[in-house]
Each structure stands twice: as C-alpha cells, then as structure tokens.
C-alpha positions as CSV (number, residue, x, y, z in Angstrom):
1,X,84.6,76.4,102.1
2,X,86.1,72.7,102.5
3,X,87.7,70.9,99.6
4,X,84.7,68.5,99.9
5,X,82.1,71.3,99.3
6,X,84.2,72.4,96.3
7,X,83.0,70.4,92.7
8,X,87.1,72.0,91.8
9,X,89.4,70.3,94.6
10,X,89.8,66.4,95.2
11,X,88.7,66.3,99.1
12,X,91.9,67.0,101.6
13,X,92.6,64.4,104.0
14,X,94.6,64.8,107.1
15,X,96.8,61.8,108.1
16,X,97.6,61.9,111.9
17,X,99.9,58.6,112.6
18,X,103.5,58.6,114.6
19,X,105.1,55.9,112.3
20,X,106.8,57.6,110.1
21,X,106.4,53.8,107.7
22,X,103.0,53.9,107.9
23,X,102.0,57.6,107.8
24,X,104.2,57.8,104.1
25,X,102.2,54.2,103.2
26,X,98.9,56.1,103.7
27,X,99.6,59.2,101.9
28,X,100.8,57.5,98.9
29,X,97.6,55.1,98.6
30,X,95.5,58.0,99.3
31,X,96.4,60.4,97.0
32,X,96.4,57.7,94.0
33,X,93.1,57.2,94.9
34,X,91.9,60.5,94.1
35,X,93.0,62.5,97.8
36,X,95.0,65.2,98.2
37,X,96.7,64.0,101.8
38,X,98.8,66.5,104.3
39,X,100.5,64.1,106.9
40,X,101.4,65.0,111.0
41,X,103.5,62.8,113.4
42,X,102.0,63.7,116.3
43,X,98.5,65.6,117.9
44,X,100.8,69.0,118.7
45,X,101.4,68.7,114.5
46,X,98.0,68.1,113.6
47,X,96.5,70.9,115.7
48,X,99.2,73.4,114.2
49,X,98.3,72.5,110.3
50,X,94.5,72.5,111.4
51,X,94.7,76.4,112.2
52,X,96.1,77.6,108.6
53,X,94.4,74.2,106.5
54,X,90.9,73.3,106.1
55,X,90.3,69.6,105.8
56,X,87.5,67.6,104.9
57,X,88.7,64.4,107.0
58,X,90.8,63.2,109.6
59,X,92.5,59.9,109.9
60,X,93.8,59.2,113.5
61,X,96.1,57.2,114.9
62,X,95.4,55.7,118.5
63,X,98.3,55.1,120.0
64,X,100.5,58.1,119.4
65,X,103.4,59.4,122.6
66,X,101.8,62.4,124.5
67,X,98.5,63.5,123.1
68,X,96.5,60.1,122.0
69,X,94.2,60.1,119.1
70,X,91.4,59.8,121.2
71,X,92.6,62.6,123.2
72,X,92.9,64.3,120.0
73,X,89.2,63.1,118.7
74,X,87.8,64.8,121.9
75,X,89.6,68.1,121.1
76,X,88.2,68.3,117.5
77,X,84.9,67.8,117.9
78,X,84.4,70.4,120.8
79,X,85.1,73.1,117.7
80,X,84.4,70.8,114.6
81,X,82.4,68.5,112.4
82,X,84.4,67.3,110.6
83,X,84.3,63.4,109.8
84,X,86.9,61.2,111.8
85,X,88.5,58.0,111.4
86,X,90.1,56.0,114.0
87,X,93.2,53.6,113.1
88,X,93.6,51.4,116.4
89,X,96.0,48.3,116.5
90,X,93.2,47.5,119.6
91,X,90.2,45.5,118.6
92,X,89.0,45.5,121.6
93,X,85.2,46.4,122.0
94,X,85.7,48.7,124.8
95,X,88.6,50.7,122.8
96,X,86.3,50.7,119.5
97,X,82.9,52.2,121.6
98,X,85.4,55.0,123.5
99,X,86.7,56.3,119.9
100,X,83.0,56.4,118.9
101,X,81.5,57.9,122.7
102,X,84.1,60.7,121.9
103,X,82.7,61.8,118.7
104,X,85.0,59.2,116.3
105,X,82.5,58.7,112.9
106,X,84.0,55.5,112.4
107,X,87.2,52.7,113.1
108,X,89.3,50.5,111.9
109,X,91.6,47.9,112.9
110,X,95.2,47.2,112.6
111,X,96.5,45.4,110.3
112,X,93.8,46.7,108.0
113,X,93.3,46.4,103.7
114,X,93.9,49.6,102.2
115,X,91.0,49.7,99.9
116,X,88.7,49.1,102.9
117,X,90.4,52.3,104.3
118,X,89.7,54.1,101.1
119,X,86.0,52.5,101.1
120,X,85.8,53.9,104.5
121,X,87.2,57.2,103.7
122,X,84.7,57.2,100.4
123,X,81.7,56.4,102.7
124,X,81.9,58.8,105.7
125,X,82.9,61.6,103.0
126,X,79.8,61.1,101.6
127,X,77.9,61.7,104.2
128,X,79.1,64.4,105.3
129,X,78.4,66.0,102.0
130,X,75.9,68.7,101.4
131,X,72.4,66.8,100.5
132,X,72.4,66.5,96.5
133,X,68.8,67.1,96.5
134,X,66.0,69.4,97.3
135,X,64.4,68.1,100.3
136,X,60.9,68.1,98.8
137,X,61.7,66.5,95.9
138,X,59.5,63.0,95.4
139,X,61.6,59.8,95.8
140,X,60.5,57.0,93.3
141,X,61.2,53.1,94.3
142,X,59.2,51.0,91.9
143,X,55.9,50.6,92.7
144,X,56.4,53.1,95.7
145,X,57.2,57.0,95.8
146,X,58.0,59.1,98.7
147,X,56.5,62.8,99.2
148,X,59.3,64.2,101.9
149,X,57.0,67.4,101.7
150,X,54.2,65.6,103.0
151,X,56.0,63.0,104.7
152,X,53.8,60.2,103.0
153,X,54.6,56.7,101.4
154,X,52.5,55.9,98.6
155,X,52.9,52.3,97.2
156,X,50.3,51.7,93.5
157,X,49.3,54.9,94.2
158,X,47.7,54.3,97.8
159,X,49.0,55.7,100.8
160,X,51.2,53.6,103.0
161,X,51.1,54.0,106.9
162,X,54.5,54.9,108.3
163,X,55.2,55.0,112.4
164,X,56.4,58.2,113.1
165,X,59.9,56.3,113.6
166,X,59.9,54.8,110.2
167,X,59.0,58.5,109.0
168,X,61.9,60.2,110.5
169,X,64.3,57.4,108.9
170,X,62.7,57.2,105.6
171,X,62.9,61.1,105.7
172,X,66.3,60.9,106.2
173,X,67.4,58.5,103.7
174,X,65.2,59.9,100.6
175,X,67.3,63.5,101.5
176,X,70.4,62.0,101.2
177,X,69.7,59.2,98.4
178,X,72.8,57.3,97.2
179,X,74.5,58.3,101.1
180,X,76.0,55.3,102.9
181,X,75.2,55.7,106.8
182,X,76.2,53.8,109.9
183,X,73.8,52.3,112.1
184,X,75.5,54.6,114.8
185,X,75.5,57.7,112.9
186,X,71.6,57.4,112.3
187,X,71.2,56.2,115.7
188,X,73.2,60.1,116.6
189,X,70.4,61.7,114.1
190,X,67.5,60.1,115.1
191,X,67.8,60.0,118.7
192,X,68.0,56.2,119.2
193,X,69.6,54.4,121.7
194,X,70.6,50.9,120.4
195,X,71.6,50.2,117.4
196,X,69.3,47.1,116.9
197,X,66.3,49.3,117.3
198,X,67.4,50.7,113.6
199,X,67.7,47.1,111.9
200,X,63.9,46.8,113.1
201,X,63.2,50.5,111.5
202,X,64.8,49.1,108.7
203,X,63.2,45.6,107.9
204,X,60.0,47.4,108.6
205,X,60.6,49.8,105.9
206,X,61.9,47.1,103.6
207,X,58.2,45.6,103.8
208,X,56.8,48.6,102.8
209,X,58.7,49.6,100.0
210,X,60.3,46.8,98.4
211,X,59.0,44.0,96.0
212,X,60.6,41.4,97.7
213,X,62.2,42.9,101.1
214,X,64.5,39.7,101.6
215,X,66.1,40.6,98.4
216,X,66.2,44.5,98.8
217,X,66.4,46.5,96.0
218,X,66.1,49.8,96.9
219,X,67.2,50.2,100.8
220,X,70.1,48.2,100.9
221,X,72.8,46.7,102.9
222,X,76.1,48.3,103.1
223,X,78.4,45.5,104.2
224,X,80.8,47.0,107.0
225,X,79.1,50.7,106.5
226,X,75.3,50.5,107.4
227,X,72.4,51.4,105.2
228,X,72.2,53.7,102.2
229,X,68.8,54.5,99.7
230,X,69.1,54.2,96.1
231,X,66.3,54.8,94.2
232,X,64.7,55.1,90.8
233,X,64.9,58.7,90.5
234,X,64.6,61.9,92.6
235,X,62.5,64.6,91.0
C-alpha cells in the first residue's frame, strides 16, 4: 500500500532534480504543504530509492547529466503507474508532447510558482486516488441526477438522451466526483484522439445537465488542469 491509499500517511513525493538549489527549494515547500518528500540528484539515485520506497508521485527534472528525465519517465511507466510530473526549463511544444507521448501525467515550465506546482501535485494526486464512491451510486446535479447503474441521465425526472460518447464521459466523471482530470488523461481513458473532441463531449454535457451551461455549475472548468464534476450529492 502507497502513502496515498493510506487515510494515516501524508502522500510521499519523490523529487528527482540535479540542482542541488532547487531540489532542497522543492523539498522544503513540499513538505510544508502537507508532503512528506525524499529527494535524488540524478535517475541512477532515483531508481535505487524506488526499489526499497513506495511513492505516490514523482517530480522529474528534464535535463539531468546521463539518464534524462524523459529517459527516466519511459523506464517507470514500463513497471508503474504511478503519477509523473515533468519540470522542463523547455517550453517548447515538441518537448512538452514527448514528456506526455512517454507516459508524463502532466508538465510544467521553468521558472515556475510554487503553489502552481503544489496545485499540480494536489490535482494529479487526486486522480490517481481510489474512487471515493460506489460506482452505482446516483449522482444529483440540480434538476438532473445520474444512474451510473443504468447509465441514464434524468433531468425533472425525464430521461435525457446521452451519445454513447457523452455516456462514457459522464460515467466517468460521476465515479470520480470532486476528481480534477486533464483533457489528455481523459482523452488516454476514453480512447480519444484529440483533445478538442473532449471540449465538444464536454459543452454537450453542460447542455444537458446544467441550468445555465455558459455559467456551469456543476461540470466545471479547471483552469490549467482540465475538467472535474462536483455535484450536489452522491448517494
């Protein structure tokens, strides 16, 4: 068991970066905010602690001497699920989509803010989390309520056509209500090619569900994360 399946342990973080400034910068912001951090300088370190330590994250540098971090990304994920996060001085587009063709769950940029690292360390933690709720269990959202059972929308108590697209999605959110996901990561889940294709799923969804879909309520906007369900209730 992973400190993040344990309600006992503050999630454990593993904080992969050559600069010995920066790596010591990140552990200290990291565990005040609630992490318990183990720190590498290089890939050889990391892959040494990751045979004796469970973690529930990694945070990756990109350029590091010898083994890169993508190089290090492509590794892990042959063996492991876990959640990773790129740090890369390189903004370029091409750099960004390699990180995330190589199984990278998310990015971000040098110079960066630290509480948009921690928001980004917050978000991809939660998805990874074990789903907080039965999956049958009915998902309210004002005048609409979701039977995942069934796999039917019911909006003032009449039944609410859904593609079998917007079913899979909606499906997906009402089993992890309150969970932040990327328009990449759903793309990965739901078999989807381009990411635009969920922004459709979503606005359609929006129509269906909420009072006023320009001003969503209920399936909302994550800025810099994606999309993430919060409902009335779950019961």
């Amino acid at each position: 068991m992973t400190a993040a399946q344990s309600a006992t342990e503050d999630p454990h973080l593993l904080v992969v970066d050559d600069d010995e400034r920066l790596r010591g910068l990140l552990t200290r912001y990291l565990t005040s905010n609630g992490y318990r951090v183990t720190a590498a300088a290089d890939a050889a370190d990391a892959r040494s602690l990751m045979k004796s330590l469970a973690f529930d994250l990694l945070v990756l540098d990109v350029m590091m001497p010898g083994e890169s971090g993508f190089d290090l990304t492509k590794s892990v994920r042959q063996s492991s699920k876990v959640p990773i996060l790129i740090l890369t001085a390189r903004g370029e587009a091409e750099d960004r989509i390699e990180g995330l063709e190589l199984g990278a769950d998310d990015y971000l940029a040098k110079p960066f803010e630290p509480r948009e690292l921690v928001l980004r360390v917050s978000a991809l933690l939660r998805r990874a989390a074990p789903p907080a709720h039965a999956a049958h269990a009915e998902v309210r959202m004002g005048d609409a309520v979701y039977d995942p059972e069934r796999g039917q929308l019911r909006r003032k108590g009449k039944p609410v056509h859904l593609t079998s697209s917007e079913a899979s999605l909606l499906k997906l959110f009402a089993a992890n209500a309150g969970r932040s996901f990327s328009r990449g990561d759903l793309c990965t889940r739901l078999g989807v090619a381009l990411e635009r294709s969920i922004d459709v799923q979503v606005t359609r969804l929006r129509r269906k569900i909420e009072e006023d879909p320009k001003l969503p309520l209920y399936l909302q906007t994550v800025r810099g994360v994606g999309y993430v369900l919060v409902p009335d209730s779950v019961s």
